[in-house]
C-alpha positions in Angstrom: 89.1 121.4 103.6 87.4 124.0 100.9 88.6 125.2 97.5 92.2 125.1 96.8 92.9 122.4 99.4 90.3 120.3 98.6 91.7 120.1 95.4 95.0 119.9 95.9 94.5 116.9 98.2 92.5 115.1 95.5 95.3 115.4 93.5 97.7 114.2 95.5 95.6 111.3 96.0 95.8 110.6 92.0 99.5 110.7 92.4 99.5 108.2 95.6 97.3 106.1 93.3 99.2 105.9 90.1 102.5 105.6 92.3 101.2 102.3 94.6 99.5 100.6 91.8 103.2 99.9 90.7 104.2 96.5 93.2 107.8 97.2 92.8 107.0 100.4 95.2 107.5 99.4 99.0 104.4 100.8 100.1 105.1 100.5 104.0 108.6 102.1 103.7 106.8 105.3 101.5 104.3 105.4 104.3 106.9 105.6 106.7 108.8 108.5 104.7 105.3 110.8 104.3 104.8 110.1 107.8 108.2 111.9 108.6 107.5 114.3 106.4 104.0 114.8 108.1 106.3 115.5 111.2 108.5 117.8 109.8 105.4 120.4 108.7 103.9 119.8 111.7 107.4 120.8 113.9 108.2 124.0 111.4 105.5 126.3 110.9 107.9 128.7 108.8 108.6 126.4 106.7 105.1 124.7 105.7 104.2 128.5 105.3 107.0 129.1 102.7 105.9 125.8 100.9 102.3 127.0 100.7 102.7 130.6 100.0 100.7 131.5 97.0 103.0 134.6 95.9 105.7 132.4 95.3 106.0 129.8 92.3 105.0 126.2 92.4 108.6 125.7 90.6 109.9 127.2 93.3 108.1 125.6 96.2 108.8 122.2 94.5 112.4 123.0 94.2 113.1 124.2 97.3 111.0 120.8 99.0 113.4 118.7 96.6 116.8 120.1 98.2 115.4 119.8 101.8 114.2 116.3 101.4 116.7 114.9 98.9 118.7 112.2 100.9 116.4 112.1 103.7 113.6 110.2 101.9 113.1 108.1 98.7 112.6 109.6 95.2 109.1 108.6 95.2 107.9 110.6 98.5 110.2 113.5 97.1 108.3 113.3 94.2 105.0 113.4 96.2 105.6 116.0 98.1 106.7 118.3 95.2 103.9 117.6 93.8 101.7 118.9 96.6 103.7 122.4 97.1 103.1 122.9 93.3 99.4 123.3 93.9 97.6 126.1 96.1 96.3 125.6 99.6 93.8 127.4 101.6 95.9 126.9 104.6 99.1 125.8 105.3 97.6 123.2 107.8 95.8 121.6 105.4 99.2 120.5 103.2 100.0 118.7 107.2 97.0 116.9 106.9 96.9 115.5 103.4 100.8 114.5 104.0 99.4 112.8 107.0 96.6 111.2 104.8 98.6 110.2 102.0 101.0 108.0 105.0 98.3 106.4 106.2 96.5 105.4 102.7 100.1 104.0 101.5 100.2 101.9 104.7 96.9 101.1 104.1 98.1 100.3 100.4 100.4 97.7 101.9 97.9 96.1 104.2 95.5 95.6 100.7 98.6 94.3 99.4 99.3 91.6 102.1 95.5 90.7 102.0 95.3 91.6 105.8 93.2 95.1 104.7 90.2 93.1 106.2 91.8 92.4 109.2 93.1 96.2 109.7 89.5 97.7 109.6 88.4 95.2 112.1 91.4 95.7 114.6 90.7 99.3 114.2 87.7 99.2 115.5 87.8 97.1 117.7 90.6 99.1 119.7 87.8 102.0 119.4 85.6 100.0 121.5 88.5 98.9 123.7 89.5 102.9 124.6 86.1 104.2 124.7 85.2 101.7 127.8 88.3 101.6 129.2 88.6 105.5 130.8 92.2 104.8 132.5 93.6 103.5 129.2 92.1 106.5 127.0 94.1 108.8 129.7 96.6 106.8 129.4 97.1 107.0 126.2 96.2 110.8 125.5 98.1 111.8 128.5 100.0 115.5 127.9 102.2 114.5 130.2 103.3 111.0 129.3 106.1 110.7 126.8 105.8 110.0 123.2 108.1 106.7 124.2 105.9 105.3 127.0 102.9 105.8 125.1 104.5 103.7 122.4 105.8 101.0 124.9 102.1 100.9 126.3 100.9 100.7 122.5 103.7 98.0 121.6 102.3 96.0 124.5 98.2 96.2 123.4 99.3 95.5 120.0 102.4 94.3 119.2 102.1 90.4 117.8 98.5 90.8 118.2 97.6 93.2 115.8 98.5 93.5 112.2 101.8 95.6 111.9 100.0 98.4 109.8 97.3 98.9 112.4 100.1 99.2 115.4 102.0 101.7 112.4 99.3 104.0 112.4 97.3 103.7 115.9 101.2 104.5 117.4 101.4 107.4 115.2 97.9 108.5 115.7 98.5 108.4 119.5 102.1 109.9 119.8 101.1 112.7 117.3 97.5 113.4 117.8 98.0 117.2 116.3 95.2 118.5 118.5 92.8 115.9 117.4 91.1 113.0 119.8 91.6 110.0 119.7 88.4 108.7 118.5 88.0 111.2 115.9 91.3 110.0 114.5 90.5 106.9 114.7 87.4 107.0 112.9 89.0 108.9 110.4 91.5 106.2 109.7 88.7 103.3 109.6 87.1 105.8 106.4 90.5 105.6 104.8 90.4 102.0 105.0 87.2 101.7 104.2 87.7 104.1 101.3 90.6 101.3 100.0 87.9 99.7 98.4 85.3 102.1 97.8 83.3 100.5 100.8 81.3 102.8 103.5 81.8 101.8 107.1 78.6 100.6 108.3 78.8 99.7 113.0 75.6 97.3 113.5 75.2 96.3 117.0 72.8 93.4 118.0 71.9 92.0 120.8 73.6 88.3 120.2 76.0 87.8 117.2 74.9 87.6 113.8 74.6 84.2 112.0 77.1 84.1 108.5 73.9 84.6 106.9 72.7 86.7 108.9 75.7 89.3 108.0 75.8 88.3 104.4 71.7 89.4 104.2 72.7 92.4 105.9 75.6 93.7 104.1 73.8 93.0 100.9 70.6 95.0 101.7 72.5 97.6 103.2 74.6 97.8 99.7 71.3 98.0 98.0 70.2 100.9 99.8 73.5 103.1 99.6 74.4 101.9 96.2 78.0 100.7 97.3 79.6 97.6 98.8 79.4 97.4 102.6 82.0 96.9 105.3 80.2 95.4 108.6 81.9 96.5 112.2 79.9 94.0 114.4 79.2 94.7 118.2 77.1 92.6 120.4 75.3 94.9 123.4 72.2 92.7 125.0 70.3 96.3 125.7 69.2 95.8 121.9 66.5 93.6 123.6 66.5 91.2 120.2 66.7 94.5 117.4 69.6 95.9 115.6 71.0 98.8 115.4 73.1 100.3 112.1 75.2 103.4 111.9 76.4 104.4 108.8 78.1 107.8 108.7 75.3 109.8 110.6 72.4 108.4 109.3 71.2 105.5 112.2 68.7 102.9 111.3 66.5 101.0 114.1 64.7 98.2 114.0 64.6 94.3 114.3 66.3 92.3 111.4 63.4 91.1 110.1 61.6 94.5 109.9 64.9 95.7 107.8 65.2 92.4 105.6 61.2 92.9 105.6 61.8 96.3 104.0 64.8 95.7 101.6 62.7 92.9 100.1 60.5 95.2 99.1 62.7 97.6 98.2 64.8 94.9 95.3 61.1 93.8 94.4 60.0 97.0 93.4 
C-alpha cells in the first residue's frame, strides 16, 4: 500500500487496538464479523468503489456503511468499518485488504488473550512446511475447481482438535478465500501478523539436529541483540545443514555454525 492507504490502514489499526484492549469485547466473534465484511467488499466491486470514492464525503461514506451493516454485524465492527470509509484510499482494493487484516489481528487478539498466541505461530508454520512438501495436498487445497466446502472438510480434518481453533479460523479462510494470493504468501503474511502481536520479528532457523533449550534461548537472545527487537524462533531440522545453522529473518539470511554466530554476537555485546 502507498500514501492514502497506507495511512488509512494504520489507522484502522489504532482503532482495532483501542477497541480489543477492552476484555469485555469478544475478540473471536469481531473477527468473525470483519471477516464477513472482508467478503462482502470482496463479492461487490460497486459497492467498495462507492465506499472509497474520494469525491464523496467521509460522512457520507460512513453513513451509508452504517445502514448496510446495521443488524448484520455488532456495533463495534460497524464502528470499525465507518471508520475506515471516512479516510481516503489509493485503491478500493486496498480497504478489502485492511478489512481482511483487521479480522485476522482480532482473532489473533483472542488467541494472545487465551495464552495460545505461542502456539498459533508455531501451528502456522508448521502447516507451511506440511503444504510446501506435500504437492497433492497444496493442489488440493488451492484447487479452482474444488468447492469452498470440501476444501473446508479437508481443512476441518488436518486441523480440527489438533490445532488451535484461531489457526483452523484463519488458515480455512485463507484457503477458501485466497483473493488471488498463494497460499504461502498468505500464509507468511499471517505468521508477520502474529508475530507483529508482540512486536516480535519471525526469525526460520533450520539445523541439522534440534536445538538444546539453551541452545534456542542463546539464539533468540543474540539474534534480539542484533535486530534490536524480541525474537520469535520457527525451528526446522534438515540434516543437509551438515552440523551449521541457517537463519532467515525477513530476507536477510545468515549462515554459519552456531558457534561462529554465538562467536560473533559475543563480540558484538562486548563491544
Amino acid at each position: 500500500m502507498n500514501g492514502a492507504s497506507r495511512e488509512a490502514l494504520a489507522a484502522a489499526r489504532e482503532r482495532l487496538d483501542a477497541l480489543t484492549d477492552n476484555t469485555s469485547v469478544d475478540a473471536a466473534k469481531l473477527a468473525e464479523e470483519l471477516a464477513a465484511v472482508t467478503a462482502l467488499l470482496h463479492r461487490e466491486v460497486s459497492l467498495r468503489r462507492v465506499l472509497t470514492d474520494p469525491s464523496q464525503s467521509g460522512e457520507a461514506k460512513a453513513e451509508l456503511a452504517g445502514r448496510l451493516l446495521s443488524g448484520q454485524v455488532g456495533g463495534e465492527a460497524v464502528d470499525l468499518v465507518s471508520g475506515m470509509v471516512r479516510s481516503r484510499w489509493s485503491y478500493s482494493r486496498d480497504l478489502v485488504d485492511s478489512a481482511e487484516e483487521l479480522a485476522n489481528t482480532a482473532d489473533l487478539t483472542a488467541a494472545q488473550r487465551a495464552g495460545a498466541l505461542d502456539d498459533v505461530e508455531d501451528e502456522l508454520f508448521r502447516f507451511g512446511r506440511i503444504v510446501g512438501s506435500d504437492k497433492e495436498l497444496r493442489s488440493a487445497l488451492t484447487s479452482r475447481t474444488a468447492s469452498t466446502a470440501a476444501k473446508g472438510e479437508l481443512l476441518r480434518s488436518l486441523l480440527g482438535g489438533k490445532a488451535q481453533p484461531v489457526t483452523e479460523r484463519v488458515v480455512t479462510r485463507l484457503v477458501t478465500q485466497p483473493r488471488g494470493r498463494s497460499l504461502e504468501a498468505g500464509l507468511d503474511s499471517l505468521s508477520k501478523l502474529a508475530a507483529e502481536r508482540r512486536d516480535r520479528m519471525v526469525a526460520v532457523v533450520t539445523s541439522a539436529v534440534p536445538l538444546s533449550d539453551r541452545q534456542k534461548q542463546r539464539l533468540g537472545a543474540a539474534l534480539a541483540k542484533i535486530y534490536g527487537r524480541q525474537m520469535h524462533l520457527n525451528l526446522d531440522v534438515d540434516p543437509s545443514v551438515l552440523g551449521g545453522i541457517s537463519v532467515r529473518v525477513g530476507d536477510e539470511v545468515i549462515n554459519g555454525t552456531i558457534a561462529e554466530r554465538l562467536e560473533e554476537v559475543t563480540r558484538r555485546m562486548a563491544g
